[in-house]
C-alpha positions in Angstrom: 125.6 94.0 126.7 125.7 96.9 124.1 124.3 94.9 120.2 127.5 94.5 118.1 128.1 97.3 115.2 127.8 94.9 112.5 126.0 92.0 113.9 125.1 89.9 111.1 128.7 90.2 109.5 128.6 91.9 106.0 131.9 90.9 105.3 131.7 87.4 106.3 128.2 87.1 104.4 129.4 88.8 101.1 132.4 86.3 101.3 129.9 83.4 101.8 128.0 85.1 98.7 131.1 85.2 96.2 132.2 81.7 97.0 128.5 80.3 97.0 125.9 82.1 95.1 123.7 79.5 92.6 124.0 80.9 89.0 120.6 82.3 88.2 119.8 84.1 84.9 118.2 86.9 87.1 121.4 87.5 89.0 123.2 87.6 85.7 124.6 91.8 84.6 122.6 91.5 81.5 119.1 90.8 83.0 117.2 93.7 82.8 114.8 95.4 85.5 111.4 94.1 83.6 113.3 90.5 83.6 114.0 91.2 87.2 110.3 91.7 88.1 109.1 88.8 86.5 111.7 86.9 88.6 110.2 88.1 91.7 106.4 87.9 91.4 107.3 84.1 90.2 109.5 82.9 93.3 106.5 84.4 95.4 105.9 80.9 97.2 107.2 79.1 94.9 110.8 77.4 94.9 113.2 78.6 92.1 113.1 74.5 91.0 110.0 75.2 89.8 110.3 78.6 88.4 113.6 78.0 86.2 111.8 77.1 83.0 108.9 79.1 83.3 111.4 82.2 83.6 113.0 81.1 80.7 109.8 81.2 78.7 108.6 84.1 79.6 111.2 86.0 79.0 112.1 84.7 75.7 108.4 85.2 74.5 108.0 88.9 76.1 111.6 90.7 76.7 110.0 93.6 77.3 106.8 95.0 79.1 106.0 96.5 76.1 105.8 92.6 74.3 103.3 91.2 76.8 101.0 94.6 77.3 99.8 93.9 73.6 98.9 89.9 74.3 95.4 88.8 76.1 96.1 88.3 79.8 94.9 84.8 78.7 98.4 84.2 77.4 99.7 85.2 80.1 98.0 82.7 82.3 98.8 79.9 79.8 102.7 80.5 80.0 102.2 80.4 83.5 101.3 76.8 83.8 101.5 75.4 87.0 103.5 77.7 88.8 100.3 78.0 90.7 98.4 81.2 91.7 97.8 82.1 88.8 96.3 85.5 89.8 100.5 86.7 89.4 100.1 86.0 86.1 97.2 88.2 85.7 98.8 91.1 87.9 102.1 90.6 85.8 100.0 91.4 82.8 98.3 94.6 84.2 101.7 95.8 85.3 103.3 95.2 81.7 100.3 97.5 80.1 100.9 100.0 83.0 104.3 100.3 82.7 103.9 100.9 78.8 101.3 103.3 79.4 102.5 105.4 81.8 106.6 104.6 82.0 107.2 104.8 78.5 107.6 101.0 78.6 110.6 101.3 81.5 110.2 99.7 85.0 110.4 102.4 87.8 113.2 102.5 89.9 111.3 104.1 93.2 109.7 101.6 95.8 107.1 104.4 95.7 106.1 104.3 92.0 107.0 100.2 91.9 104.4 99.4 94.3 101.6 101.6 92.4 101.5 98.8 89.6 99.5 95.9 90.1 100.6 93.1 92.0 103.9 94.6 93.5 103.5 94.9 97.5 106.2 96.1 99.8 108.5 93.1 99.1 108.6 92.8 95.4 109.1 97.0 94.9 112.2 96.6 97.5 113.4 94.0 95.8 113.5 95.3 92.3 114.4 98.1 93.3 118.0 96.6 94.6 118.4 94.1 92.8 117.8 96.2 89.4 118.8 99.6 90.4 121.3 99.2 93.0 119.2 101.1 96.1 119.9 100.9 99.2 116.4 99.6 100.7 116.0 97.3 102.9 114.7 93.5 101.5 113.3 90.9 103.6 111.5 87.7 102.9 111.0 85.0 104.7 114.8 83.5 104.3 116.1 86.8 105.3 113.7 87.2 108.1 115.0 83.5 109.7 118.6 84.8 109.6 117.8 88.1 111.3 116.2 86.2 113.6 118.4 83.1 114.4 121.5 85.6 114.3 120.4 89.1 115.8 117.6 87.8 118.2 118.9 84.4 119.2 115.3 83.0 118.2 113.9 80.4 115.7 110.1 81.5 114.2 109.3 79.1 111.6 106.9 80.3 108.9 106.8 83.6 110.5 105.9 86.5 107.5 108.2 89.6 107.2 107.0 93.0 109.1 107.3 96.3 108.7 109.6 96.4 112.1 111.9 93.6 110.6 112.5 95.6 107.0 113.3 98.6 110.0 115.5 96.8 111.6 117.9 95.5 108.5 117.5 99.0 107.0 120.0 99.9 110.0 122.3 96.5 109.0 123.0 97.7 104.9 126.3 98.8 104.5 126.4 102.4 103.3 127.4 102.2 99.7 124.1 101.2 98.2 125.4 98.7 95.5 127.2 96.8 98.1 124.0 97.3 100.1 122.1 95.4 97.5 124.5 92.6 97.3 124.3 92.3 100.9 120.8 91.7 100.7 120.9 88.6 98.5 123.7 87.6 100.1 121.8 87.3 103.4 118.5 85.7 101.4 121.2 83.2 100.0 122.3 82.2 103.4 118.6 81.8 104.3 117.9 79.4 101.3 121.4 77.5 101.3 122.3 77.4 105.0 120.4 78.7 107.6 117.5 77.1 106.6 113.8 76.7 108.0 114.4 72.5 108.6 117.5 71.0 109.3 120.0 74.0 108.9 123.6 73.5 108.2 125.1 75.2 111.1 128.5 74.2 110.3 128.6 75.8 106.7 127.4 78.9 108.0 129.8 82.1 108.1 128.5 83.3 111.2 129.0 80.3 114.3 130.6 82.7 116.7 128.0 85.5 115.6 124.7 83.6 116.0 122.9 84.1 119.2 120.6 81.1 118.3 123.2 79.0 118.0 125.5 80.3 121.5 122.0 79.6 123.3 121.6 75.9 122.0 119.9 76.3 119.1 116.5 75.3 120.1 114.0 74.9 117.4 110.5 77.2 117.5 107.2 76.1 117.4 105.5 77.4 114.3 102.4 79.7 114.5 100.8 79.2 111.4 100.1 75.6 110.2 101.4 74.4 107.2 98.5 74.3 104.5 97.1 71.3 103.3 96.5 70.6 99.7 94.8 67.5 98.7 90.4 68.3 98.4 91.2 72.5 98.5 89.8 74.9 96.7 93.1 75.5 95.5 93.3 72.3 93.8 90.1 72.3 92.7 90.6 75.9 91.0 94.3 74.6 89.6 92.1 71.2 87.7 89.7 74.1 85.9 92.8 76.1 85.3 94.6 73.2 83.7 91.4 72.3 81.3 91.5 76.0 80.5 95.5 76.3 79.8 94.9 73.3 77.4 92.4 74.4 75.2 92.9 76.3 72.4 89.1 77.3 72.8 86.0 77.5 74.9 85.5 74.4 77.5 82.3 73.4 78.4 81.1 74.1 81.8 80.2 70.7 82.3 83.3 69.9 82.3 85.2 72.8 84.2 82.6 71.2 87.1 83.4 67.7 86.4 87.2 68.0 87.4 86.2 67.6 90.9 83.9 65.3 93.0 82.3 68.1 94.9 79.6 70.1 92.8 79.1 72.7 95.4 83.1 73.1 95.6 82.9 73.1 92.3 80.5 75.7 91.8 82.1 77.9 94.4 85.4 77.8 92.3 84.5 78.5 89.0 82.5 81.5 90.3 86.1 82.5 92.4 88.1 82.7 88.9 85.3 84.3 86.7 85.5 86.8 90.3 89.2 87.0 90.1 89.2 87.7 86.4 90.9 84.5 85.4 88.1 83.1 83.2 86.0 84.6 81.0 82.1 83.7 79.4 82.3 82.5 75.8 78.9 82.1 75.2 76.3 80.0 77.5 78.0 77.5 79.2 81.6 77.8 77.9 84.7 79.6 79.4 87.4 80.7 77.9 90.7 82.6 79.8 90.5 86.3 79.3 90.6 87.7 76.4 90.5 84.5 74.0 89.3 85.0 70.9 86.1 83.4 70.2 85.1 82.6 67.0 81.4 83.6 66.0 
């Protein structure tokens, strides 16, 4: 049987959209394309819960890439809190000097010259460049990826990443008018995060019942490939703990007790060396750290 024109439903979804869509200061016609790009480096992994008032900060603090280029990546880090991998923060940074170096202070438009500043991969420079210059480029993440799938390919693959074949295939789905195209786009992510989504989905709010091949063939849930990550006794925790002591001081913390925050002195060990490696923390002097580019007093 010959694959349906318009098989995930523009029309149905963009209704869905209009009636549905969560008020978010991103979406709103005055947010500009640097306040755009924060938004999407902070809702990598992480939910939007979490990076609401974080946003807010940020953006009030450094409207402009221009405003944050001239601060110590160290401030950045701070205003990042617990948003968690805090290497974004970092990357953000690098891209604000960039972009004032070399862009006269404006965010590029072109996934081309969007994913030559640090931190932007294929996602992100897609994504800003739709959502804040209206091209027509194809957007996945993992929300639009489960709807492609569900609806066009009658399958469920939890966890699954995006892939170069699945940003293929919804490049053939965009209407042709690239602002609606863009719409579209969140529009489907939307339906990912409201509706169709990873556990329990709400089948009978969706647009699309008589569309969804998942659905006409019983709607049996996948098996996931990937486990999900545990948490408690990571590296990860132990490198948020130093990271917290960091945020928190207005100076230099001893290394005694960046090594302290955890039980385990070899983890510990293995951590602190990871953020001096990633650039998140600096030497003060002998035995103090500092984040990068604090000002030490002699």
């Amino acid at each position: 049987m010959p694959r349906q024109a318009d098989p995930l439903g523009a029309d149905l979804i963009l209704d869905f959209y209009e009636r549905n869509a969560r008020e978010l200061p991103w979406r709103q016609p005055d947010a500009t394309p640097w306040a755009v790009l924060v938004s999407e480096v902070m809702l990598q992994q992480t939910p939007v819960s979490r990076v609401l008032s974080v946003y807010e900060q940020w953006v009030q603090r450094w409207p402009s890439p221009a405003d944050l280029a001239v601060e110590p990546a160290g401030e950045a880090i701070r205003t990042w809190g617990r948003l968690g991998y805090p290497r974004r923060a970092v990357r953000l940074h690098g891209a604000a000097v960039r972009i004032t170096a070399e862009h006269g202070g404006q965010v590029p438009h072109t996934v081309e010259e969007l994913l030559r500043l640090p931190g932007v991969g294929d996602y992100t420079a897609r994504a800003v460049a739709a959502f804040a210059f209206g091209a027509r480029v194809p957007v996945v993440d993992t929300n639009v990826r489960r709807v492609l799938s569900r609806v066009v390919r009658g399958v469920d693959e939890p966890r699954a990443s995006a892939t170069a074949a699945d940003r293929a295939e919804m490049a053939t789905l965009l209407p042709a008018d690239p602002a609606i195209a863009a719409r579209f786009s969140v529009a489907v992510m939307e339906l990912g995060a409201l509706v169709c989504t990873a556990v329990s989905p709400s089948c009978d709010r969706c647009p699309l019942p008589a569309r969804c091949a998942w659905r006409r063939s019983g709607a049996v849930p996948g098996v996931a490939r990937r486990p999900v990550q545990a948490w408690h006794g990571t590296d990860r925790q132990a490198r948020g703990r130093m990271m917290a002591l960091l945020r928190g001081s207005a100076g230099p913390v001893d290394m005694l007790d960046l090594l302290g925050s955890t039980d385990d002195a070899v983890q510990a060990r293995r951590c602190l060396d990871s953020l001096l490696a990633d650039g998140l923390v600096e030497r003060a002097h002998d035995g103090w750290f500092v984040l990068p580019g604090t000002a030490v007093a002699g």
